[in-house]
N, C-alpha and C positions, 0 to 999 in steps of 0.2 A: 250658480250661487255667486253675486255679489260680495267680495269681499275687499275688505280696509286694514294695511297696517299702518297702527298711530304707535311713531318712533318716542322715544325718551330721550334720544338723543337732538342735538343741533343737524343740523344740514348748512351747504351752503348752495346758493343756486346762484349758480355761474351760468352767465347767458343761454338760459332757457333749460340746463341740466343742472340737475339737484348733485352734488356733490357728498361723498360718505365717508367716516373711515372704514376703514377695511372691514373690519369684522362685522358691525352693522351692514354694511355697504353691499358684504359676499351675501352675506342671510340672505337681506331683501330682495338680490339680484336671481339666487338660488330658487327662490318661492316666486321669482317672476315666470323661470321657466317651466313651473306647472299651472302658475294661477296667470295668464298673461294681461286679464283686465285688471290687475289688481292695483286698488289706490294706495297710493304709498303717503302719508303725511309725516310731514318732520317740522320743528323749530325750525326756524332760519335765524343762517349765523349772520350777523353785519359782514362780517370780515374773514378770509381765505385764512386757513391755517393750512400747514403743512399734511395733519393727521388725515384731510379731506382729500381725500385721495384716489375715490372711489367710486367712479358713477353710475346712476343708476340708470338701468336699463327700460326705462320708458319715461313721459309724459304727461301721465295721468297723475299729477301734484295737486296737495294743497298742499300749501305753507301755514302756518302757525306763528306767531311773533318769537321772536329773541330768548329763551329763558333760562337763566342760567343759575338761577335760586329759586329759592319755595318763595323768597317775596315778589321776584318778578311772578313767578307763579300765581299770586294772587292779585296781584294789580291787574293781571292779563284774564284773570276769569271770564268775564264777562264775555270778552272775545271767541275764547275757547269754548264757552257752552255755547254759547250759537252754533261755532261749528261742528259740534260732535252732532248737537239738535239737527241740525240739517244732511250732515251721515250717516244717525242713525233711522232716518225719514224712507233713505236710498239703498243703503247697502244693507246685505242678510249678516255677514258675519264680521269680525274684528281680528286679528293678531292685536293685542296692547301691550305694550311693553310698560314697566314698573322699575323703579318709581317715576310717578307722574308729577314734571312740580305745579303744574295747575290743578292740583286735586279734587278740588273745590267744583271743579268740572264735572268728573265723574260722575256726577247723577244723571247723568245726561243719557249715561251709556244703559243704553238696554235691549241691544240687543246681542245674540249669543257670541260670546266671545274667549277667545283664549287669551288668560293673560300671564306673562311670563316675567316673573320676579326676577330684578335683574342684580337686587341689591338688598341687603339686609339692612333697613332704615333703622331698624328699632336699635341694634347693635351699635352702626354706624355713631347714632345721638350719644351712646353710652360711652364713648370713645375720650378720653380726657385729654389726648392730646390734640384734636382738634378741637373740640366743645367743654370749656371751663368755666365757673360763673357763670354770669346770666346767661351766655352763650349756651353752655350747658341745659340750660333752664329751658329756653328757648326752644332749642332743637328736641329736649326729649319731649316736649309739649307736642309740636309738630311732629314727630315719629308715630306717638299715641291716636293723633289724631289721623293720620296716616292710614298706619294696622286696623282701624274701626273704618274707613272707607274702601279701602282695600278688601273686608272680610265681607263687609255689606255687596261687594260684589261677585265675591266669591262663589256666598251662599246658593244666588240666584240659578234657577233651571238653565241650564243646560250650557253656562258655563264651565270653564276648563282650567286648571292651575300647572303653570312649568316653571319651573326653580332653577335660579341657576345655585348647582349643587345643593349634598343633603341638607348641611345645616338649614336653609330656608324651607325644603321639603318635610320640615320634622317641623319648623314653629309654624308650617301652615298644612299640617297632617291631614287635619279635620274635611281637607277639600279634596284629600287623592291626589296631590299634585304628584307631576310627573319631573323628576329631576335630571337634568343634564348639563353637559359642560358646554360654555360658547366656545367659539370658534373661527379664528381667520385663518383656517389653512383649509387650502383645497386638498383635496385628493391627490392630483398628480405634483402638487408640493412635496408631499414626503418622499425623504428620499428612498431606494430600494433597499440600501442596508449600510453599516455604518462603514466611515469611510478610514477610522485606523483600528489598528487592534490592541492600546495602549494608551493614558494619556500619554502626555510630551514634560520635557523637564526646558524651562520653570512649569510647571502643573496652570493651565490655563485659565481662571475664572474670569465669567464674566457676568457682569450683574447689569438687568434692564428697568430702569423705572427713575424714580425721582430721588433727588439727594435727600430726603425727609428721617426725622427721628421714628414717622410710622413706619417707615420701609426699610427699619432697620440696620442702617448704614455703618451707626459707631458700633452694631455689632460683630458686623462683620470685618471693620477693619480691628479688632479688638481679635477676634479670632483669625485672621491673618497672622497677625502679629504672634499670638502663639503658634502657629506652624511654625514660622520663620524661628523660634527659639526651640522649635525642636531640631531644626536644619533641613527643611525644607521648605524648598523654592518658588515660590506663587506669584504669579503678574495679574492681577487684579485689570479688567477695561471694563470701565465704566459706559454705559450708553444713556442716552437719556437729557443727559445734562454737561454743562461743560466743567471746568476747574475752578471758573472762577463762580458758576452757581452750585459747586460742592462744597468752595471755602468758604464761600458765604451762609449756605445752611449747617455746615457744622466748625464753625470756627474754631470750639474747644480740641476739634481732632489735628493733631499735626503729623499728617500720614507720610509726609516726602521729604521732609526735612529734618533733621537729628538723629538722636537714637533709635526712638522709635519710630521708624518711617515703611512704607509699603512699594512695591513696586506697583503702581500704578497710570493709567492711561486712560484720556474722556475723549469720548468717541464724538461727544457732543448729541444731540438729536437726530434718528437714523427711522425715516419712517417705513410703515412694513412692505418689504418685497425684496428682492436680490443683495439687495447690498447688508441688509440684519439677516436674511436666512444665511448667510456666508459667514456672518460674524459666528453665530451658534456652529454651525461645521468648523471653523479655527478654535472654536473654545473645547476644553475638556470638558468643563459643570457649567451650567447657571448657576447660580446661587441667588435665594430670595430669602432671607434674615425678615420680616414682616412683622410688626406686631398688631397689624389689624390688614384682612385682604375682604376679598370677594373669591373670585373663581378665577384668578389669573391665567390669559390666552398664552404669554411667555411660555408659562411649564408644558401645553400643547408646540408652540412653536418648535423650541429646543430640540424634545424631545423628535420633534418630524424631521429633525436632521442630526438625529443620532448621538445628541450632548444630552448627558444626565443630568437631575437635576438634583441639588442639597435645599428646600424648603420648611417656614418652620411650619408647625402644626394649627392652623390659626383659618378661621373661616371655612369656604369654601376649598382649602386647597388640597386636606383629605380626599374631598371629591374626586381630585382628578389627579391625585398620587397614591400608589398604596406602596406604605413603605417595604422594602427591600426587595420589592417586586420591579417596580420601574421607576424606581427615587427612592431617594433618603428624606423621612422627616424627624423635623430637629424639637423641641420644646420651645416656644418664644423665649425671648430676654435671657439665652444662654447660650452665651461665646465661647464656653467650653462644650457644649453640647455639640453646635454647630462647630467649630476646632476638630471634633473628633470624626466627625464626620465625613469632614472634608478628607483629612487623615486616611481614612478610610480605603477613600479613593483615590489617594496617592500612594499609599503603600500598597494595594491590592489590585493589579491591574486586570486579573479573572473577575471580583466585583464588579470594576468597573465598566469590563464587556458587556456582563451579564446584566446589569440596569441601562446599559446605553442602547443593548438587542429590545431588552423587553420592552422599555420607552418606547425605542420606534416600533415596535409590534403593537402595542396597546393605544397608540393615538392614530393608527390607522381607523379604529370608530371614535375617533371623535373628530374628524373632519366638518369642514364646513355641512356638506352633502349629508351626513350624518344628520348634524345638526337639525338643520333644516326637516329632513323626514319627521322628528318630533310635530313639528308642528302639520305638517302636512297631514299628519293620521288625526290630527286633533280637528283639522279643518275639516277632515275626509270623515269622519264620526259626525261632525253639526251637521253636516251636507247631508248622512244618509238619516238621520233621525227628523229630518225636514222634509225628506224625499226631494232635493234640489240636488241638482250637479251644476 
């Protein structure tokens, strides 16, 4: 059997190798070594970023143009149904990953394919702090039109549905899809067991992602600040972003200076492999304060190296936390919720073993290798309902 994966993501092709980030990068590399003819298509990025880190282990490319919005998306149709017309002429099956922003493409695709939602569009649109006004308007137009392309291929024989996490698996019930968590950790990444029996004082946090109002930032320096006036000692590191792109997204917070100030530290941009899986073993918790996610890889990463995590309850992140079992989750837009929490794990350092054990216990299946198996039974089902190998 023939088969094609068409990425969602950008690529960069660096003299003759297609370049990935990690998580993408592991998947398609993982599924190289069962499927090894398999075509692999991605966007191509103009230009090198850091997150491209990850190459891919074969040849057999097509590229795609640039696309980094649903407008490139559609300027670029035309292009992109040709190429699907002309893949799906050749090859038996598809991995498609979602969301696609050349949509408008999709008609194209007919033959049996898995396709694996990677993002909850319809949510996404609904989101006020990104989409307000016509922006608003805009996007939930394009989500709508989206969810009706998307279901129209759903429906189709002998197609397959994989979610990343339940949320998406419950607004797309109707298909069976199969829900799971993504994934940038291999197997022999995690570590064998955790490496103290205690947090450390000052109580370590660290938080991975962007300085943004959706990722929660004023609320967690908000609940900081209430430990700190209970009398305990928290050093907040920041990754992701540096100080002077935290003072700039949230200029109203004045974390370091006066009265109410944090101990804090910006690691700056730290992309994944040895030097971020060390930061999570030096840290006590993650903490992810979010008021809008997906399925974030962090809470797997952390976790594979033995740091708890405090998350709030929002998307995808139920998926891959159940609380008090190998994480704490907190209610969004509450800094006393997330405050007590944290608390929790500073006053209690039997808690704190017991979600750091069971963490690394429980993201042992969700590894890459994991991952990846999902779709491998998916493939290995079209394959034998075809009678092709």
């Amino acid at each position: 059997m023939k088969i094609a994966f068409i990425s969602t993501r950008n690529g960069y092709l660096d003299q003759g190798t297609l370049m990935f980030d990690k998580a993408n990068g592991r998947l398609i590399n993982q599924l190289l070594k069962k499927y090894p003819e398999m075509l692999v298509v991605s966007y191509s990025a103009a230009q090198p970023r850091a997150v491209y880190n990850e190459p891919i282990a074969t040849q057999n490319l097509r590229m795609m143009p640039e696309t980094r919005s649903y407008i490139q998306g559609f300027r670029n149709t035309r292009e992109v149904s040709t190429l699907l017309k002309e893949l799906n002429a050749e090859y038996d099956a598809f991995i498609f990953q979602l969301p696609f922003h050349a949509f408008l493409a999709m008609r194209r695709q007919t033959k049996p394919s898995v396709f694996h939602i990677c993002a909850n569009v319809v949510t996404a649109a609904q989101n006020p702090i990104k989409y307000s006004g016509w922006r608003g308007i805009i996007s939930r137009a394009i989500a709508g039109r989206l969810d009706r392309a998307y279901r129209k291929q759903f429906k189709k024989k002998n197609n397959a549905v994989v979610t990343n996490g339940d949320e998406l698996a419950q607004l797309y019930g109707e298909y069976t899809p199969v829900a799971t968590v993504s994934s940038s950790i291999l197997d022999a990444e995690v570590v064998p067991q955790i490496n103290k029996t205690a947090p450390g004082t000052p109580f370590q946090l660290v938080f991975v992602g962007r300085p943004t109002l959706e990722k929660g930032v004023d609320l967690l320096v908000n609940a900081i600040l209430m430990l700190q006036q209970r009398g305990l000692q928290v050093h907040l590191t920041c990754i992701g972003f540096t100080e002077e792109e935290f003072l700039q997204a949230n200029q109203h917070l004045q974390v370091m200076s006066g009265s109410e100030s944090i101990e804090v530290s910006f690691a700056g941009v730290i992309p994944f492999g040895p030097a971020l899986l060390a930061k999570y073993q030096e840290a006590d918790a993650l903490v992810l304060p979010s008021r809008n996610e997906g399925t974030p890889r962090v809470l797997i990463e952390a976790r594979s190296q033995g740091c708890p995590v405090v998350a709030t309850r929002v998307g995808g992140i139920p998926s891959s936390i159940q609380h008090g079992e190998d994480g704490l989750l907190v209610p969004p837009e509450d800094a006393t919720a997330l405050a007590e929490a944290l608390a929790s794990l500073i006053d209690d350092p039997a808690l704190w073993v017991r979600l750091a054990r069971q963490g690394l216990e429980r993201v042992r299946s969700m590894t890459v290798e994991n991952f990846s198996k999902v779709f491998e039974d998916k493939i290995d089902a079209l394959a034998a309902s075809y009678g092709k190998q």
